[in-house]
N, C-alpha and C positions, 0 to 999 in steps of 0.2 A: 187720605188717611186709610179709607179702606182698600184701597190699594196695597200700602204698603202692610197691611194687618192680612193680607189674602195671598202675598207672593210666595210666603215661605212653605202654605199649605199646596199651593199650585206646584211649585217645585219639587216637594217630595214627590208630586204622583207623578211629576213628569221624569223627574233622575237626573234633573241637569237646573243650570239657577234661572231664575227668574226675578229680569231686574227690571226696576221703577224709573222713568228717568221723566220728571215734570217738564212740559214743555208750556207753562202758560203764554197768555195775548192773547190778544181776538175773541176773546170771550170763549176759551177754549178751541177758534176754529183754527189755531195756528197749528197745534197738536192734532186737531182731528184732521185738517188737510195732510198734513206730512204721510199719516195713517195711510190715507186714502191711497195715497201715489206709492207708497211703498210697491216691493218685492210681496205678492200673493203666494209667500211658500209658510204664513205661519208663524214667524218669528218675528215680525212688527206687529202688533198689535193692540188696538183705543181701549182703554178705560175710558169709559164714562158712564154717564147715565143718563135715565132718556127722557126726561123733561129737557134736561140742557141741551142732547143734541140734535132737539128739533128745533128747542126756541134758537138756536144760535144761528139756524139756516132761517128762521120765520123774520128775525129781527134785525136781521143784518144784508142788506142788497147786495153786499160786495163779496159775496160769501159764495163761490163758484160750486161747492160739492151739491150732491144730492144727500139729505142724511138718512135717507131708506135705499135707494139703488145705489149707491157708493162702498155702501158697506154690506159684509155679512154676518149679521148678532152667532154669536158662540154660546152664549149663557147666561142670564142674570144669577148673580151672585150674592148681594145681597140688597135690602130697602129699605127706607124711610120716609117717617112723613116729617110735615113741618109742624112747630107747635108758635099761636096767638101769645106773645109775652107784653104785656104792661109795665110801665112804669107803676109803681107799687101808689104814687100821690093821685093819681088816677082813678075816680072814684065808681068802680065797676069789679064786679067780679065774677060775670059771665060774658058771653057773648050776647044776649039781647040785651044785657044793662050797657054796654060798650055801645051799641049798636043807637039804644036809646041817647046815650049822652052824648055822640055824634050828632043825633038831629038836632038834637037839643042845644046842642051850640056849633052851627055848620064853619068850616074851616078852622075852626081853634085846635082839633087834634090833629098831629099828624104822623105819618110812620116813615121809617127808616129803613135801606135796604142798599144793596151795594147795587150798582147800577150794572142793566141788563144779565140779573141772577133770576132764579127759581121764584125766590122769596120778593122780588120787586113785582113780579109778573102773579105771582100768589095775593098780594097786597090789594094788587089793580082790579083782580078778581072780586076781591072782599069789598070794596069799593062800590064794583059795577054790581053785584049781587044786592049786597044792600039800602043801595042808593042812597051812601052818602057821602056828605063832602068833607075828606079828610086830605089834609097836603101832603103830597109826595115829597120827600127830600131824598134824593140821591144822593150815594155817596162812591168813592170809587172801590171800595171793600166794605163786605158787612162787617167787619172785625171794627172799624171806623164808627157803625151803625150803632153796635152793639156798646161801644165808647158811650156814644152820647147818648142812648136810650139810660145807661147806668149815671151819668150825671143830670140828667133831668132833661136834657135837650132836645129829644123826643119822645114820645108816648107811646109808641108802639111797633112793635117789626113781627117778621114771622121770621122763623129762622129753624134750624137743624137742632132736636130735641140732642144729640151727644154732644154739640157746643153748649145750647144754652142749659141743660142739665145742672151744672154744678152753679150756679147764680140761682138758678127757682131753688133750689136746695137750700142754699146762703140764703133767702128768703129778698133778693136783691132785684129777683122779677116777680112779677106774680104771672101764670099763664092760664089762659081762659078755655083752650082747645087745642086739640089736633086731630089735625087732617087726612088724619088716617079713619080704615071704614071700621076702626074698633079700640077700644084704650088700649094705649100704649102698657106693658108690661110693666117699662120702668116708673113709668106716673099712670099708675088707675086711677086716682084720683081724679083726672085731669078727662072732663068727657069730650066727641068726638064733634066733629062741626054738625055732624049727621043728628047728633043729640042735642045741638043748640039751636036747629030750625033751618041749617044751612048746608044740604048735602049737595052744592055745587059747588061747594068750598072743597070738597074731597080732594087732597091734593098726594101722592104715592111718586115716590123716586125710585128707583131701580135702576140698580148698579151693576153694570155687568160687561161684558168684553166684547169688541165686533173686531172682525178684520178685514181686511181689502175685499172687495166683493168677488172677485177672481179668485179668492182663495178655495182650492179643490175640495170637495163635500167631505174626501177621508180627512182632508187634514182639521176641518170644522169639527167632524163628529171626534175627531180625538181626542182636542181639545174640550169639546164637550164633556167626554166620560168621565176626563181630568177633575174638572170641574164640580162635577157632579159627585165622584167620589169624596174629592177633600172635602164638601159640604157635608157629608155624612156623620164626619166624626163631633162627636160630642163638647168637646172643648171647643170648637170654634162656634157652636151654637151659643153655648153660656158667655163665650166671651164677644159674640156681636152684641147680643143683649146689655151685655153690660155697658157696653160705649154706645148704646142706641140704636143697635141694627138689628133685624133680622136673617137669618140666611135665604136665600129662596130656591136654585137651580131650577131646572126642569130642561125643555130641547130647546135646541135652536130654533124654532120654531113660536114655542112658548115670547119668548124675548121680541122676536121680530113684532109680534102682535101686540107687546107692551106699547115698543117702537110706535106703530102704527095709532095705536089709539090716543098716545102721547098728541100725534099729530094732531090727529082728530078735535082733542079736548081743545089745544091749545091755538090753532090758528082765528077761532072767529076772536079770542080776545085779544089778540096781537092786535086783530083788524080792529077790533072797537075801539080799543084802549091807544090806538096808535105810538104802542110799546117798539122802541127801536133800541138799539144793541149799540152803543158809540164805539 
C-alpha cells in the first residue's frame, strides 16, 4: 500500500513513471531475490521494510541472499508501529491486566498472526518477555487472523495500526498498546508498551527502498535526493498520518543502520523462539 501511495510522488521528482509491480512468496524472498540479481543501473529496485527483510533471511534456511551485503538501502520512506488488539469479551483493558489474566489462566488465551510475518515474531516477543503461556495459531494471512479474532476465535493479534484502525474505531477491537517509542497521533489514547512496563516490546517498521548492492553511489544518492524531496511536501505528511504512517527520509546511511539494528534486535528471538518462515 505504501508503495503504491509513494510512486506517484517519486515520479514527479524523477520526470519519468514509477511503477509497482507485486511480486509475492517466500515470505517476500521471491521478490527480494529477483532484486538482488537484477541489472545495478537503478531501475530494479525492493520495497520493503526492515524487520521483514531480515527475519525472511533469519527464518528461512533456503534463503540464499545476504539481507545487508546484497543490497544497497536508498532511503527510508516511511514507519510504523504495531498496535496489541483484543477481542472486546476479553476481560482486560491494559497491558498488565492481559498480562495478569494470562497467568491467571495459562494456555486458554491465544493469538493470531499470519505465519512467518512481523506480527507472529512480535507476538513471540510478548510471550518470551512476559513469560506467558498463550497458544500460537498460525494462519496463512493476517487478513485470516484478523477474520477470526472478529468472530471470537481468537483473542488477540498485533497487527498494523492503518489496518486495524477502522474496527478499534467500530469499537469491534479494543487495543491495549503500541509499540511505537511514543502515542501514536491517530490513537493518543492508546499508550505505548514502554508505558505499560514493557519497553522490549518496542517494535518500529520502516519502509523504505534498497537496490542491488553494485548499484553506483551517484546513482544511490540520486535517488536519495528524489526521495527526500517528495517527503518534503506537505500533503503527503497529513496523508501518511492519515492511513497510519509517518514519513521519515534521511541518507543512505541512516536506513542501512535501521537495517542493521533490525538484525541485531531480531536474531536472538528467532534463536529462542525457534521461529521459522515455512
Amino acid at each position: 500500500m505504501i508503495a503504491r501511495f509513494f510512486a506517484p510522488y517519486l515520479s514527479a521528482q524523477l520526470g519519468q513513471p514509477v511503477m509497482v509491480e507485486n511480486r509475492p512468496g517466500g515470505s517476500t524472498s521471491i521478490g527480494t531475490k529477483l532484486v538482488a540479481s537484477s541489472e545495478a543501473d537503478g531501475y530494479t529496485l525492493l520495497f520493503s521494510n526492515t524487520p521483514t527483510h531480515v527475519i525472511a533471511a533469519l527464518g528461512n534456511a533456503s534463503i540464499s541472499y545476504d539481507p545487508l551485503q546484497d543490497f544497497a538501502p536508498i532511503a527510508a520512506i516511511a514507519s510504523s508501529s504495531l498496535v496489541l488488539v483484543i477481542a472486546p469479551a476479553i476481560p482486560a483493558r491494559s497491558v498488565p491486566e492481559l498480562v495478569a489474566y494470562a497467568k491467571g489462566h495459562p494456555g486458554k488465551l491465544n493469538f493470531g498472526f499470519g505465519q512467518g510475518t512481523l506480527p507472529h515474531l512480535a507476538g513471540e516477543l510478548f510471550k518470551a518477555v512476559t513469560a506467558t503461556n498463550i497458544v500460537s495459531i498460525p494462519y496463512r494471512g493476517g487478513s485470516q487472523a484478523i477474520s477470526d479474532l472478529l468472530g471470537g476465535r481468537i483473542h488477540m493479534n498485533f497487527g498494523a495500526g492503518s489496518t486495524l484502525l477502522p474496527l478499534i474505531r467500530e469499537g469491534k477491537l479494543r487495543p491495549l498498546a503500541v509499540t511505537s517509542p511514543t502515542r501514536r497521533p491517530e490513537q493518543p489514547e492508546v499508550p505505548t508498551m514502554i508505558e505499560a512496563g514493557l519497553p522490549d516490546v518496542t517494535v518500529v517498521t520502516h519502509y523504505g527502498m534498497l537496490a542491488p548492492a553494485s548499484t553506483p553511489p551517484q546513482v544511490v544518492a540520486t535517488l536519495n535526493t528524489a526521495v527526500n524531496q517528495a517527503l518534503r511536501s506537505n500533503d503527503i505528511k497529513v496523508d501518511m498520518t492519515r492511513i497510519g504512517f509517518e514519513s521519515v527520509g534521511g541518507s543512505a546511511q541512516d536506513f542501512a543502520a535501521s537495517l542493521a539494528e533490525d538484525l541485531r534486535q531480531w536474531a536472538p528471538i528467532v534463536k529462542i523462539t525457534n521461529f521459522q518462515i515455512e
